[in-house]
VMD Tcl script that draws the C-alpha trace (Angstrom):
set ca {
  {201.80 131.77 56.72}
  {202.34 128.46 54.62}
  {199.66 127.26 52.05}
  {196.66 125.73 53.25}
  {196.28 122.56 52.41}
  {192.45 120.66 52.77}
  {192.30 117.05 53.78}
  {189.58 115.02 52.33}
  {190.11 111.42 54.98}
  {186.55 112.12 55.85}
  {185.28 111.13 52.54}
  {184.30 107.17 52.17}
  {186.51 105.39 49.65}
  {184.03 105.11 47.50}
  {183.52 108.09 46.79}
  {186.94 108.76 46.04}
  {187.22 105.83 43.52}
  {188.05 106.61 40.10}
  {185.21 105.33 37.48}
  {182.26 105.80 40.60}
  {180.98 108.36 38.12}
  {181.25 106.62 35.06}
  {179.67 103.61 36.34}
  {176.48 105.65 37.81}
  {176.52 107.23 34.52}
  {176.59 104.26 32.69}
  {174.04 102.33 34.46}
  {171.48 105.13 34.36}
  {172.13 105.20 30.65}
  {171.62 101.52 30.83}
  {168.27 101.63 32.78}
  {166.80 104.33 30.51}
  {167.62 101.98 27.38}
  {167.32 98.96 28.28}
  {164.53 98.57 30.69}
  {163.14 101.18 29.48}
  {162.85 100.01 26.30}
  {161.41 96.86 27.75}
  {158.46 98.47 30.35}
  {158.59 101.11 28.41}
  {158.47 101.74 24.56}
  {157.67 98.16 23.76}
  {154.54 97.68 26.37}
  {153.32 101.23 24.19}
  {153.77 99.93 20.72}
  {151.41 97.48 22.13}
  {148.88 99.25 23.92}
  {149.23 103.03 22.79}
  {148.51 103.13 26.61}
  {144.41 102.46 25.60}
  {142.47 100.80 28.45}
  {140.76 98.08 27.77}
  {137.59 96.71 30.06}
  {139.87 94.80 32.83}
  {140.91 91.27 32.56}
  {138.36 88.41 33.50}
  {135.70 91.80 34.15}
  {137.86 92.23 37.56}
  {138.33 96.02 38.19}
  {140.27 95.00 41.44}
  {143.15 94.07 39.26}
  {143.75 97.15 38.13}
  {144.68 97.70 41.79}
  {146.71 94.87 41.71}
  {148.09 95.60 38.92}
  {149.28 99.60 39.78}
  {150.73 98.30 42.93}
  {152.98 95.59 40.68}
  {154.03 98.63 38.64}
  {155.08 100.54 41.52}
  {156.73 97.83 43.36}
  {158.55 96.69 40.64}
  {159.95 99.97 39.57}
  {161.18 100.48 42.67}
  {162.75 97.36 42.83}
  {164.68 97.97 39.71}
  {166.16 101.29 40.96}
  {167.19 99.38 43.75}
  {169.40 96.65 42.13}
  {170.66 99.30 39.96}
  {172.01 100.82 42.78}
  {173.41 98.31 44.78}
  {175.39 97.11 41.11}
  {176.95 101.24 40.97}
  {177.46 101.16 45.15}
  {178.03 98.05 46.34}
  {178.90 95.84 43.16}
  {181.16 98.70 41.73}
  {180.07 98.10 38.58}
  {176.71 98.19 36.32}
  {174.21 95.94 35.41}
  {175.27 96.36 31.80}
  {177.22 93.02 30.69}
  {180.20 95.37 29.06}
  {181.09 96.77 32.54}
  {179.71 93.75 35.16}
  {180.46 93.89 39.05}
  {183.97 93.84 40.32}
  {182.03 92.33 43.86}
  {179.10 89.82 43.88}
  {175.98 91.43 44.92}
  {174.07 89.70 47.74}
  {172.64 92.15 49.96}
  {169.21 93.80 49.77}
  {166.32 91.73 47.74}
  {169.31 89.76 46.48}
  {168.84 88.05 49.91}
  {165.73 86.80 48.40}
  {166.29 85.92 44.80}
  {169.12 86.00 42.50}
  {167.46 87.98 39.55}
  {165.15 90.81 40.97}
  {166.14 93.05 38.05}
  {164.50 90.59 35.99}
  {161.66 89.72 38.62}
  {161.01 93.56 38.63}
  {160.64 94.08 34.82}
  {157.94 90.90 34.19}
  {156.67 93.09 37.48}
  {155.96 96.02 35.70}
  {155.07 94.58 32.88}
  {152.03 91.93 34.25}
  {151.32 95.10 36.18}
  {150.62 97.25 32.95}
  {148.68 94.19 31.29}
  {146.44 94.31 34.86}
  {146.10 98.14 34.70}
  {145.47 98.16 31.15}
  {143.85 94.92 30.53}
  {146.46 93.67 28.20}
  {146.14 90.42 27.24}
  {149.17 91.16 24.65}
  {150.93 92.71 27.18}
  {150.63 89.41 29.60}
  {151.79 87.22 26.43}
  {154.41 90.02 26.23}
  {155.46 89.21 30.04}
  {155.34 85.01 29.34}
  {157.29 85.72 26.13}
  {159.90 88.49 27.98}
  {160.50 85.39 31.10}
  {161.17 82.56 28.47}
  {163.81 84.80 27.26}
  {165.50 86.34 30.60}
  {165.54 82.52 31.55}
  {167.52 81.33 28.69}
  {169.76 84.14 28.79}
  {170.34 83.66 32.37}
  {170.70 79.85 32.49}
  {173.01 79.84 28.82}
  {174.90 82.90 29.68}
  {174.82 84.57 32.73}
  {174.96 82.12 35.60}
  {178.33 80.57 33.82}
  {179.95 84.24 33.51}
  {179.07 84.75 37.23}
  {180.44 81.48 38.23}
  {183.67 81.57 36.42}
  {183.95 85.47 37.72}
  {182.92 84.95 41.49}
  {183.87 81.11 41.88}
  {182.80 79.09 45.41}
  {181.28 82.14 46.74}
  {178.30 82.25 43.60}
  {178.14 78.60 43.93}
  {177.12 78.89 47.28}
  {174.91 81.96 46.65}
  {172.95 79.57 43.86}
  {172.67 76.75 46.44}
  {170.74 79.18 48.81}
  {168.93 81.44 47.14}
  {166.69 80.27 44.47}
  {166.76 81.88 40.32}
  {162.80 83.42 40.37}
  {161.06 82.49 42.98}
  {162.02 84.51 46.50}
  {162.81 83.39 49.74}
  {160.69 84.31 52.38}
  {163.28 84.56 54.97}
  {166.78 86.76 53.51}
  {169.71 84.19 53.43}
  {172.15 85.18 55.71}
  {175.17 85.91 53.05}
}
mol new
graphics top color blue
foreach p $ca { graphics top sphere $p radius 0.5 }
foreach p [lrange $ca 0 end-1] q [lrange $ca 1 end] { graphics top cylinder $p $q radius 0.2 }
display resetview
């Protein structure tokens, strides 16, 4: 009897791609520090996590505001996935996409990583009643937008070329689409 030998052609590509581990590695780490830091240890600095009577005397946004929480952490876990599974890459700007992401919410807008954190954040200031946490949010957008218009948009374009050009021209920076572009 010769020596058995196991064939692994089953298994998807991807999962036999060196780095897949790395990069899910790395992007976790990423979420836990970064965005973490973000909906996380800063919005606590601020409010110790105290409730406050609810904004405008409105205990319906507290409601509001859990479901914007929710919502929006689930929206992050989503992007970071699709950058590990279908971008090959993570959403850390040391180790970027190999392959432009455009499938899932990025149907809808091009930044729901960002759209997700001011999420979760509002959504704290609503649950809490936070007004810092809301000037928090304003303050957190002003800077995701000049980071994304002075930096990020140009690295994508000079990485992904025609075809992020004519992602931009279809699917707006904040604001979603209500229909998914067809990519």
């Amino acid at each position: 009897m010769g020596p058995q030998v196991t064939v692994m052609a089953s298994a998807p590509a991807e999962e036999r791609e060196p780095g897949r581990r790395w990069t899910l590695f790395a992007s976790v780490l990423f979420l836990v520090l970064v965005p973490g830091t973000v909906v996380g240890l800063v919005p606590y600095w601020l409010t110790r996590w105290r409730v406050e009577e609810p904004l405008l005397g409105v205990t319906g946004v507290r409601a509001l505001g859990a479901f914007m929480v929710l919502a929006g952490l689930a929206s992050l876990l989503d992007s970071f996935a699709r950058f590990v599974f279908v971008g090959r890459g993570t959403p850390a700007p040391v180790a970027p996409p190999t392959r432009l992401v455009v499938s899932g919410q990025y149907r809808h807008v091009r930044n729901p990583m960002y759209v997700a954190v001011l999420a979760v954040v509002v959504g704290q200031g609503l649950v809490l009643g936070s007004g810092a946490l809301l000037r928090y949010a304003a303050l957190l957008w002003l800077l995701f937008h000049l980071f994304v218009v002075s930096y990020e948009e140009r690295s994508l374009a000079s990485r992904f070329g025609a075809s992020y050009q004519e992602y931009c021209r279809n699917v707006r920076r904040w604001c979603p689409r209500v229909r998914p572009w067809p990519a």
